[in-house]
C-alpha positions in Angstrom: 43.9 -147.8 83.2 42.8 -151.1 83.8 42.4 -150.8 87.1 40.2 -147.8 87.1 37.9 -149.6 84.6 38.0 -152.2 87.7 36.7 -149.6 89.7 34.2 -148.5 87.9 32.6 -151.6 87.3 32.6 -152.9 90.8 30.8 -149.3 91.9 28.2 -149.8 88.8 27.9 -153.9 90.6 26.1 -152.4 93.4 22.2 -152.3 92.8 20.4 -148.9 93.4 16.9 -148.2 94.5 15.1 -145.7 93.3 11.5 -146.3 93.3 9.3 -147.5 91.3 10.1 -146.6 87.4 6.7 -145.9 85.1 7.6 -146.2 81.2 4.6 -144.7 79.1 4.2 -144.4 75.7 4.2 -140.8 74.6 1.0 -141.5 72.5 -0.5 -142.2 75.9 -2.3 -139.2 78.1 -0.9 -138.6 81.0 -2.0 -135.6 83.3 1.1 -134.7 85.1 -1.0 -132.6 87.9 -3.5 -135.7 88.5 -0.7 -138.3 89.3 0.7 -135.2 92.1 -2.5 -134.3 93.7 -3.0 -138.7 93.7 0.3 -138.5 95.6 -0.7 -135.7 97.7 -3.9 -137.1 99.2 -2.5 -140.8 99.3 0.1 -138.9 102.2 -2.3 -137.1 103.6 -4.4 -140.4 104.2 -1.4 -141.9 105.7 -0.9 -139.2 107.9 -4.3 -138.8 109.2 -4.1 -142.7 110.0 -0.4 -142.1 112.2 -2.2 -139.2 113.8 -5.4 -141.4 115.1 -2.8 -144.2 115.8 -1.9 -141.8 119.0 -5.1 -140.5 120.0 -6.1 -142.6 123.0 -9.9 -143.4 123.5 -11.3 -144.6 126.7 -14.7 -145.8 127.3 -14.4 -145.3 131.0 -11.5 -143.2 133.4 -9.3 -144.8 135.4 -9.4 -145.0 139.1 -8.2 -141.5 140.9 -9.4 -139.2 138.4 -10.2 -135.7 139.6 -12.3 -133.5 137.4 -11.4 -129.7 136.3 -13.5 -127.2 134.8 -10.8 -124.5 133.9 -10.2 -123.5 130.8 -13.1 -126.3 130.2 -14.2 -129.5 131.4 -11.6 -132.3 131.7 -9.9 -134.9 134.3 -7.0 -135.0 134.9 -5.8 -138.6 135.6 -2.4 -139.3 137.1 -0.9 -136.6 135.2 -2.7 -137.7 131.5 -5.8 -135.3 130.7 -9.2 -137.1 129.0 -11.6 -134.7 128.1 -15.1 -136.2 127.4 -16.6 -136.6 124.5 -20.5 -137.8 122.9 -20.4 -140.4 120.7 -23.8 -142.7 119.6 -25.0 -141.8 122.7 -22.2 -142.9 125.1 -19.6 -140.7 126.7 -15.5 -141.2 125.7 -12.8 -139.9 127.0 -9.9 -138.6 124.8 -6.9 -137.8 125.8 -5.6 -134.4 125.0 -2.6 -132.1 126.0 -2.8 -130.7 129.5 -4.7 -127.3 128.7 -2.5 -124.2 129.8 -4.2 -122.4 133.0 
């Protein structure tokens, strides 16, 4: 017996993480649906900014590029595509899948 209190107490020893814990008063409003759709966008924000972390933007093609017009107009640049693109005036290149012929 006393060993399984033993037991018990050094598996309860071990800290758990759980997130962060909000205690509200029950007088206090809280709008459930606010708080998800907060969460909601805050992911979506953090996704779009992993997604533009891999977009590759050029202001100028490397050396060697050879332009293709089919399906549309790209280059194709030692096997990485860059299709261009008009930004203030100034042409970029951004990299994109190689298009299916």
């Amino acid at each position: 017996m006393l060993s399984a209190v033993l037991i018990v107490g050094f598996i309860m020893s071990f800290e758990s993480i759980a997130g962060q814990v909000v205690v509200r008063k029950s007088s206090e409003p809280f709008d459930a649906f606010a708080v998800r759709d907060q969460v909601a966008k805050e992911h979506e924000w953090q996704e779009a900014l992993r997604m533009q972390q891999q977009i590759q933007i050029l202001q100028a093609l490397p050396n060697g590029c050879m332009p293709v017009a089919v399906p549309y107009r790209y280059f194709n640049c030692q096997g990485l595509s860059y299709r261009p693109y008009q930004y203030q005036n100034k042409e970029l290149f951004i990299q994109i899948d190689p298009p299916r012929q």
